[in-house]
N, C-alpha and C positions, 0 to 999 in steps of 0.2 A: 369777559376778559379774565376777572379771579376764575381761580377753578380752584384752588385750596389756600385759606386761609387759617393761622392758628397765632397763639401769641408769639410765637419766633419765625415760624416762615410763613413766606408768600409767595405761592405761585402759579404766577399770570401765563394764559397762552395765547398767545400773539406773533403777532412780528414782532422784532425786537425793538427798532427804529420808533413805531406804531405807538407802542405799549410806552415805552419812554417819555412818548411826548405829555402820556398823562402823570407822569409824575411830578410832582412839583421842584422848584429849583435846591437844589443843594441837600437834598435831600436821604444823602445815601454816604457813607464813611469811605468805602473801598469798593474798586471793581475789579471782580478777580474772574478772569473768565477764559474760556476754551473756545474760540473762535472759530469756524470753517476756515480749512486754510487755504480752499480757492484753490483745490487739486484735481476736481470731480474724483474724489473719493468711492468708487465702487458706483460710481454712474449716479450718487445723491445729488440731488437738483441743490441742492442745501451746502454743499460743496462746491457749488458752481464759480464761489467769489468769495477772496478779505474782503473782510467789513471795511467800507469806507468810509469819504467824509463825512456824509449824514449822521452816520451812526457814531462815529468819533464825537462829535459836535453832539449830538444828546449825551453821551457821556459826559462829557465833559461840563454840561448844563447842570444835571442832576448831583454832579460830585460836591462834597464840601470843598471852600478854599482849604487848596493842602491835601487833597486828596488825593491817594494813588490809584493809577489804575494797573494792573497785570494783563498782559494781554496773550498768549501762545500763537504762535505764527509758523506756517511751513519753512524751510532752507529755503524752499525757492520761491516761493512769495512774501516773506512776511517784508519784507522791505515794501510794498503797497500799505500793508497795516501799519508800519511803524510812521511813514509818510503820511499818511490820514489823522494820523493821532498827533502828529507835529501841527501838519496845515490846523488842525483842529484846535489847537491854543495851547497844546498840552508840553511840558519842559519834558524831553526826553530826559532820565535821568541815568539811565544804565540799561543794561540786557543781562538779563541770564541765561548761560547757556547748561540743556538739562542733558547731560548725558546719557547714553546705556547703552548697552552690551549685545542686546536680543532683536536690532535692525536687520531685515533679512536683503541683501540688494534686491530690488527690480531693475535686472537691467536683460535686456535682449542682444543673445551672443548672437554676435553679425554674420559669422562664418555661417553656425545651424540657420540661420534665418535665411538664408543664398542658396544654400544648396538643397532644404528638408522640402516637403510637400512632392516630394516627385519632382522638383524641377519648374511648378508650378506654384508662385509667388504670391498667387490671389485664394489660393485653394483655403484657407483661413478663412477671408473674409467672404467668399462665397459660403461657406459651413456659417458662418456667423450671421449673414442676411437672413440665410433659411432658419434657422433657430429662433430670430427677431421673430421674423413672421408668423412664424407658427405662436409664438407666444400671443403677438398682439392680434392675432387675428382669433382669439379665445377670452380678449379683456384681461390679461394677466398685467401685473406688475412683474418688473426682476426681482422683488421681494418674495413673490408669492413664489415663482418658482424655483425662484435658491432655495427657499423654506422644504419646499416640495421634494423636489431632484435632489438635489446638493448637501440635506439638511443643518442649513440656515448657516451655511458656511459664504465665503463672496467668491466662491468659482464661476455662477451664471454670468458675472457682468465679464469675467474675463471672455466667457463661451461667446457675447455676442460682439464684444473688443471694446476695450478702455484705455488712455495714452496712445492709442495709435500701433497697438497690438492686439491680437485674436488671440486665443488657447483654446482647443476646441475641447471639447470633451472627450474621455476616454474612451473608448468604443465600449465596455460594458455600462458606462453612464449613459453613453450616446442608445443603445439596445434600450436600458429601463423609459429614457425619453419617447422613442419611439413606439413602446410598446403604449403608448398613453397617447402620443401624433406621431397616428402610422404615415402622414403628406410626409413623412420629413425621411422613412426607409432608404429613397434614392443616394441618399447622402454618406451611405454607413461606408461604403466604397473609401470616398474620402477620407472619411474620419479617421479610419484604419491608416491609410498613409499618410496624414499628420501625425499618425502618432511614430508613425517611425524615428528611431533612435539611431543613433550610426556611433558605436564604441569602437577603440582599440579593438577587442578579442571579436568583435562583428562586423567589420570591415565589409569582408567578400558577402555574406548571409543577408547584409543588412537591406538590401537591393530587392530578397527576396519577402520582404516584409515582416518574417520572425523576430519581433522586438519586443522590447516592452515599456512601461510609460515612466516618465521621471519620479512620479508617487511611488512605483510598485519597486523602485532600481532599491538595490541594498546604498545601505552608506557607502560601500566602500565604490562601486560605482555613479555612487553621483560626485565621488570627489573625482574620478575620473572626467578629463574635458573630451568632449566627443570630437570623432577625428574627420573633417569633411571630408566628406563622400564625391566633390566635384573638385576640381583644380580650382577654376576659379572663385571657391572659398576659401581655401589653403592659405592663401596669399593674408585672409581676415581671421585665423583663428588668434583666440584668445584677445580679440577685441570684444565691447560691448558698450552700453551706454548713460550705465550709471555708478555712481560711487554708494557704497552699504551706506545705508543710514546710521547716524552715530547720536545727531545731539537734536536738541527743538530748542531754539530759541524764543526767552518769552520777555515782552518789550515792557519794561520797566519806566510809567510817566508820569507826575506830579503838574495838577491843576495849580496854577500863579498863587504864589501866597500872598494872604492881604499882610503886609509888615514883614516883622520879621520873621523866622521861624519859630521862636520864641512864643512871639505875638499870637501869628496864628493857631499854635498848640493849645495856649490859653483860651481864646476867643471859642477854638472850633473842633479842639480834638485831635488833627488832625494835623499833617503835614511832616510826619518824621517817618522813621522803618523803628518797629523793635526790634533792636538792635539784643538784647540780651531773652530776651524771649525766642531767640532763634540762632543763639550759640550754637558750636559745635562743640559738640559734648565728647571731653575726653575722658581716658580710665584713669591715669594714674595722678592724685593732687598734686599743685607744689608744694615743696616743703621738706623735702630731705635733703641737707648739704651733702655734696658729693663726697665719696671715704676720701679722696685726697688731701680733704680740709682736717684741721686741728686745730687745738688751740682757739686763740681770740679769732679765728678765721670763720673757726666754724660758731661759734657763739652770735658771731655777728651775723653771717649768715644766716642763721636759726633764726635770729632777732628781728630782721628784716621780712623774710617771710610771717611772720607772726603779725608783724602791721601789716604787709600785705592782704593779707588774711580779712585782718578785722576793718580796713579802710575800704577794700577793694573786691569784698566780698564776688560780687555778684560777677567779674569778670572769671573769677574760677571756674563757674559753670561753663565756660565754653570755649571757643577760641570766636574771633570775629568771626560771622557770618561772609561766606563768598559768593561772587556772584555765579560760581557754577556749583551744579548742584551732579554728584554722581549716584548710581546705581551699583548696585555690588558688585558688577560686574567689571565696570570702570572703574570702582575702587580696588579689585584685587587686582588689575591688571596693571594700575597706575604703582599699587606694593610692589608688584613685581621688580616693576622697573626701577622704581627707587630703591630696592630691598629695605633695611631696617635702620631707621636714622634715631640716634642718640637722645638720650634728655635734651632738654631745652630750658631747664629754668637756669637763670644765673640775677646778678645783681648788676645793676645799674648806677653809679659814680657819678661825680660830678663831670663834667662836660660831654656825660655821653657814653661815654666805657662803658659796655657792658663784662664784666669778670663773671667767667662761666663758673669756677669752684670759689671762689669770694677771696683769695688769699691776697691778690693784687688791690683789691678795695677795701681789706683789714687794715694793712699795712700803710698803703697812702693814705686813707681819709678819715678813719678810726672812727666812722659814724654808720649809722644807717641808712639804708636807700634803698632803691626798690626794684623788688623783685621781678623779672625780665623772662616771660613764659611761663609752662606748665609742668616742667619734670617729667614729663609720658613720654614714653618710647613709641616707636612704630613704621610702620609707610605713611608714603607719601599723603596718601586719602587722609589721614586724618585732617588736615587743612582744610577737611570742603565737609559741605550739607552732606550725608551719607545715608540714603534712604536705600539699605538692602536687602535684595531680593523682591526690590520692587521694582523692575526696569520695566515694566508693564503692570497693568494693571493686573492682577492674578481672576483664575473666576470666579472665587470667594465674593470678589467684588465687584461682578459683573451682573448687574440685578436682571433679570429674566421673569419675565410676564406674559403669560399667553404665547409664548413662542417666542415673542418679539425683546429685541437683545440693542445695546446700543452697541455700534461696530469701535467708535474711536473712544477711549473709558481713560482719565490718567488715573494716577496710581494715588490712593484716599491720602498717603502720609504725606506726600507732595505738597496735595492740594492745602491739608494744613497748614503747611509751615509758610505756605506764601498767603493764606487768609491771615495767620498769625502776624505776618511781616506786617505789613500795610492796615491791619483794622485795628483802631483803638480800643480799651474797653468798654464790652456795652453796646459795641457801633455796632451799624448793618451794614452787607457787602452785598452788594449786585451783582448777580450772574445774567448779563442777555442772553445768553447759550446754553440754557441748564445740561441739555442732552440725558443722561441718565440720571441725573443729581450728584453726581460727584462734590462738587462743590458747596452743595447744599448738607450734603453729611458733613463734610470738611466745617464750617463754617457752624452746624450747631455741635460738633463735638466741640471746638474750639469755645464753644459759650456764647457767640454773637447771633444776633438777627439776622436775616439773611431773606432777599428778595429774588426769585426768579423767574424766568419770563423762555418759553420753548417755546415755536411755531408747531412743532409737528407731534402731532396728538395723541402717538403709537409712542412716545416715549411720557408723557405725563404718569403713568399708572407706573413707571423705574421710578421715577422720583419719587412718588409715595411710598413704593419701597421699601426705598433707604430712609425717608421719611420711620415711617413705623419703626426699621431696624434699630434707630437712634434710643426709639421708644415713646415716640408720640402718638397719641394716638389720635384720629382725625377730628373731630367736631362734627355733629350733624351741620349741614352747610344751612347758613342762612344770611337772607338778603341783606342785611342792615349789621353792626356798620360797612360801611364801601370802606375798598381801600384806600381811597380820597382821604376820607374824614380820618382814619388810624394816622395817612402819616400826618396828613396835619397836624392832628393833634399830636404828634409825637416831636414834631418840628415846634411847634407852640411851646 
């Protein structure tokens, strides 16, 4: 079940469910983790399902009273996961919604799908049985031949159809395949007329097969919507069947505190968000009265910021943390709209007032009070988490071993700020899904321990890694002690 242990990480290959049950109770500070979102992902068996109540219910077992879990969920399932983590005892406490910019739609335009193929509707999925067969009747995986054909991109699963569409392959893709399973030549006929395109300027041509594929079209023709080729598509252009992906919500839950929160904190560590460790950090301090002030206006002003300052230190660093978290792309888009909004510090009065240049709170109250915002200029984004130029994972941070790559990666500074949110100092955070170790770099850049647990054994050697990248370097493995006895003793 180990497969690398060191003094800060662990990690176990198993099921995750499995692996859990050996750990002892409450044993674990934070669960921050990237779950299957139960989409079949590029045909991964490992995508087939949210984690459900089983695996809620060991989480929830293994957590300290007060412990949060983080959970990442699909748009269109994570309401299963958020479900299972309730039935499971868990207090929902909030969602964040992670935005970004770089969602590509998958959706299938219903006109080209009526009229393409020649007229013939199945002409896909027949190309796509033949390609199945030829593969499995060689002992391949779709891994092996995406690696092969495709170079290790996820075009094969579309080749044999995933969602309930087929994409067949290019006829030069379709040639290289063939040339390696000549069973499958009969087919090229076909493949050719899938690939048929029907444009504005190819209308009359298009009939004669002269086309070319949506990879090869210049930009400025694929912004172009192709124009059906039959009447009865006509009627569906510019329908289809899905909306661009924008945001991932990830389900935010708190295991039952024993007392109060207080209490809990004291007892166990655990049970709050850091709140100031996950500011949003702006440019410009408070602290400069606006030029319209004078006099005792501005003295006072000056004076109040000044306790501010020294009382209230640590709210400077940031603005409250939100529960959406944007990408730069969502951030500049968000500036746009908003364009450029004013300072924001002023002073706060007795009953509430806040007096934006102090001159109304000189006058009436002739004291000091407290300073209300940050003085920064800007857009809108500044209010939110602002991780940019990360709306994906880039491939700096896509760890690659032997070929093999993990397909779904989130983006390392992410992953910090929400191991940061939820683990105390010192504490361990649980990944049941390590996949590439994301989380596992996240979680020792941040300082803490950190435990993970991956079923599929083609990503353990990613984790090590990012593992080494951090700068750990492995330990000769040996038998003694088990991971049993570390935590124990660590719980003891």
């Amino acid at each position: 079940m180990s497969w690398y242990e060191d003094e800060t990480v662990t990690v176990l290959h198993g099921d995750c469910i499995e692996v859990m049950r050996s750990l002892p109770d409450g044993s674990v500070d934070s669960i921050v983790t990237d779950p299957p979102y139960g989409l079949g992902f590029m045909g991964r068996v490992w995508d087939s399902l949210p984690p459900g109540l089983p695996w809620a219910q060991e989480c929830l077992r293994v957590l300290k009273p007060g412990g949060h879990l983080l959970a990442f969920g699909g748009t269109r399932t994570w309401h299963r996961l958020a479900v299972a983590v309730e039935d499971a005892g868990f207090e929902v406490r909030d969602s964040i919604a992670w935005l970004y910019g770089s969602g590509f739609p998958k959706s299938l335009d219903v006109s080209k799908a009526i009229d393409k193929r020649g007229g013939n509707p199945n002409l896909s999925a027949e190309i796509a049985a033949a390609i199945k067969a030829a593969r499995t009747s060689r002992g391949w995986t779709t891994g092996q031949a995406d690696r092969h054909f495709c170079n290790g991109s996820t075009n094969w699963t579309w080749f044999e159809g995933r969602k309930g569409e087929c994409r067949p392959p290019t006829p030069a893709t379709f040639a290289a395949i063939v040339a390696e399973w000549p069973e499958l030549a009969p087919y090229a006929a076909q493949v050719a007329e899938a690939e048929r395109v029907v444009t504005r300027e190819a209308t009359r041509e298009a009939v004669a097969g002269d086309t070319i594929s949506f990879d090869q079209r210049s930009s400025t023709e694929r912004e172009r919507r192709d124009v059906p080729a039959l009447d009865v598509s006509a009627k569906w252009a510019g329908w289809g069947t899905a909306l661009k992906p924008a945001f991932e919500p990830v389900v935010v839950a708190r295991k039952p505190l024993v007392g109060t929160v207080a209490g809990n904190v004291l007892a166990f560590g655990t049970g709050a968000l850091n709140i100031d460790g996950c500011r949003v950090a702006h440019d410009e301090p408070a602290g400069k009265p606006s030029s319209g002030m004078h006099g005792r206006s501005a003295g006072i002003m000056g004076e109040a910021i000044e306790r501010h300052r020294e009382t209230t230190a640590a709210s400077t660093a940031g603005r409250w943390p939100a529960n959406v978290v944007l990408d730069g792309t969502q951030a500049d888009a968000l500036d746009t709209q908003s364009g450029t909004l004013g300072k924001s510090a002023g002073v706060r009065g007795r009953g509430g007032s806040v007096y934006a240049n102090g001159e109304g709170f000189a006058n009436s109250l002739g004291e000091v009070g407290q300073v209300v915002g940050y003085g920064d200029s800007g857009g809108a984004s500044r209010f939110f988490p602002t991780f940019r130029y990360q709306a994906k994972a880039p491939t700096s941070e896509r760890p690659k071993v032997d070929g093999v790559a993990h397909p779904t990666v989130k983006p390392l500074e992410l992953m910090r700020w929400l191991v940061r949110l939820v683990t105390p100092p010192g504490g361990t955070v649980l990944e049941p899904f390590a996949g590439s170790g994301t989380t596992v770099e996240a979680a020792m850049l941040e300082g803490f321990r950190v435990t993970a647990i991956e079923r599929e054994a083609d990503y353990l050697p990613l984790i090590l890694a990012r593992i080494n990248r951090v700068g750990v370097t492995p330990p000769p493995p040996e038998p003694e002690p088990s991971l049993l006895d570390l935590i124990e003793g660590d719980v003891a």
